[in-house]
N, C-alpha and C positions, 0 to 999 in steps of 0.2 A: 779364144772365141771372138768374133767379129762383135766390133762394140756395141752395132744395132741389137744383135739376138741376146747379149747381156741386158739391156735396157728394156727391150717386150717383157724377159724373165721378171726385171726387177719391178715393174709396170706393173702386170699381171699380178705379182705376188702382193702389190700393194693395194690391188684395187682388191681382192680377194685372201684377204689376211688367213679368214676362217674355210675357205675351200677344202672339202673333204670329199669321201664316198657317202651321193647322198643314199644312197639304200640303207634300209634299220638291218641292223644282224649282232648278234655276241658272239657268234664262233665261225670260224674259218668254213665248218659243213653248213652254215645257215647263208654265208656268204656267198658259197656255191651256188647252191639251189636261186638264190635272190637275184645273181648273173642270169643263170640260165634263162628267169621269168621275164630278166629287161630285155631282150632281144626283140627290138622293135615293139618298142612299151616303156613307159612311162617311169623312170623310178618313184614316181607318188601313185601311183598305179600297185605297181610291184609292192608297196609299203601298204596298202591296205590289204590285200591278196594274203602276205607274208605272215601276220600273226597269229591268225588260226592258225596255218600250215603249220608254225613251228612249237605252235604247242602242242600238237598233236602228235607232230612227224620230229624226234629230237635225234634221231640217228638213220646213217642208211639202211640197217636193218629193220627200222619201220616202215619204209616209204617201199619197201620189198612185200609187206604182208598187207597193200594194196593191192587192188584193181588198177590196172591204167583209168579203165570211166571213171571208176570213184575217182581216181585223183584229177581226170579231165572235168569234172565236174566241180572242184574245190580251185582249179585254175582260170575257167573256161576265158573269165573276164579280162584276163591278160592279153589276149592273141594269142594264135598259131599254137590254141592248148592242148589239141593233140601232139604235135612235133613234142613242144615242151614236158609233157607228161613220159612221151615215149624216151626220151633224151634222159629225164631224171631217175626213172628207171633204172633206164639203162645204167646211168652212170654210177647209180648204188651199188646195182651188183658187181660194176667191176672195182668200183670202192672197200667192198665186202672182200670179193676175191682174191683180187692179187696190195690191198691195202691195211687189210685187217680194219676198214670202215672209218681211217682216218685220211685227210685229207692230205696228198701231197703237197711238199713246200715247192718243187722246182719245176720250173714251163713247159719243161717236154713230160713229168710223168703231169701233169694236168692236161697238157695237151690227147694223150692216151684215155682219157677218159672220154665216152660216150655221149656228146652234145656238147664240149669244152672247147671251142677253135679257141686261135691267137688271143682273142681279145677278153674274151673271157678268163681264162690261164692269167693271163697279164695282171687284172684287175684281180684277181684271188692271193696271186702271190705276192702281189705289191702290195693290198690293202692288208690281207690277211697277216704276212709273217714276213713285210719290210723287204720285200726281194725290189731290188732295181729295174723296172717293166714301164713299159711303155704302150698301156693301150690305147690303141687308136680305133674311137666309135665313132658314130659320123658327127660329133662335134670338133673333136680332135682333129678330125678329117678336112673338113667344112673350113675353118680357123687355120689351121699349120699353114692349108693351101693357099686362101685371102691373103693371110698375112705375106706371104711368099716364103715361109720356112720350108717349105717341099712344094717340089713338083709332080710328086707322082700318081697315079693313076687307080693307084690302090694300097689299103690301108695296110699291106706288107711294104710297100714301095715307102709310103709317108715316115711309118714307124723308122725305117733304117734313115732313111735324112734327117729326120729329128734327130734321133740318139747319134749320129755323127755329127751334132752341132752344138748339145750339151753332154756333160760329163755327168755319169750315170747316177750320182747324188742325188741331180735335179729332177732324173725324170719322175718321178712318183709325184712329185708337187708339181711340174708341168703339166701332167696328164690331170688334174684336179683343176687347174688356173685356166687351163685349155678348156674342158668341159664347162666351167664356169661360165668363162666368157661368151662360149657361147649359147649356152642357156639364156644368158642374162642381156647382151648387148647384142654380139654378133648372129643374131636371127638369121636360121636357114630362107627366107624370105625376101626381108626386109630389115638387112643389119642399119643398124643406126648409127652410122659412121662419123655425123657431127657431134655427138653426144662422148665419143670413144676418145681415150686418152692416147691408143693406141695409131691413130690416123696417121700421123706422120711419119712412122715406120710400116705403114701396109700397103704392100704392094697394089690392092683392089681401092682401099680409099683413096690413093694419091692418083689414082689413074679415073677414079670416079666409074669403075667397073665392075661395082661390087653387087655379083650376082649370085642365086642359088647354086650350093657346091653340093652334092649330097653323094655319099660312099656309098 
């Protein structure tokens, strides 16, 4: 590995000791649902939405002996809570059907589940049960690209230039350090470039170029 992308890793990993997934969840199916609900939303958004829901709804066979309204009704606050209602639905019964109601550990059968693209999959199976993933949300996106870790266009294109730059160990705590950062310094707006430890190795700080990236 190129000694610059060892050093952002080791950077990152220092300025962000405790980076995790911020969403509340205990189980791999609370994790689900908890993805589905951030999709342009807030995970402190998602965390207050989340605990009724999971006390109520502890399996996909409960979230089946809803109404979609009723359940558009207990989300609404999230965004796009119809798409989301209709997606978690959905995604129960084919959890039910061809899962017996537990959650896949591997990217492609999440992927087959009903409202579950790439990024979603990614974050279930890396947070959930330690799988090697790389999700790329538009922080990930936002960051990889400033920094000049990827060039690409879209958060399939980013994903594979990252993971061709670290060895698959890392990526579950990059994708955490990534996010991090840029929650916390590298603002989709207004990154704070003076303040970044990271400057010297980014491609948009050194060029003093650093403008909105959004996926």
């Amino acid at each position: 590995m190129d000694k610059r992308w060892q050093r952002v890793f080791t950077l990152l990993s220092e300025m962000y000791p405790d980076a995790r997934c911020e969403l509340n969840y205990e189980t791999p199916f609370e994790l689900l649902i908890a993805t589905i609900l951030s999709a342009q939303c807030t995970d402190q958004r998602v965390n207050i939405i989340t605990p009724r829901l999971f006390q109520r709804f502890r399996s996909p066979e409960d979230y089946l002996e809803v109404s979609q309204d009723e359940l558009e009704d207990l989300i609404r606050t999230c965004g796009l809570y119809r798409n989301k209602a209709r997606s978690i639905i959905g995604c129960c019964r084919v959890l039910v059907r061809d899962f017996q109601g537990v959650v896949p550990r591997d990217l492609v059968s999440l992927e087959s589940l009903p409202g579950v693209g790439r990024k979603t999959a990614a974050v279930v199976a890396s947070n959930a049960f330690g799988v090697p993933a790389l999700a790329v949300d538009t922080h990930v996106f936002r960051v990889a690209r400033r920094i000049g870790l990827a060039r690409g266009d879209t958060p399939e294109k980013v994903e594979a230039e990252v993971c061709a730059i670290y060895p698959r160990e890392q990526w579950i705590e990059l994708h955490h350090i990534l996010i991090w950062h840029g929650r916390r310094l590298c603002h989709a707006r207004k990154p704070d470039c003076e303040q970044c430890p990271l400057a010297a190795d980014c491609d948009q700080a050194i060029s003093g170029s650093a403008r909105e990236v959004s996926v």
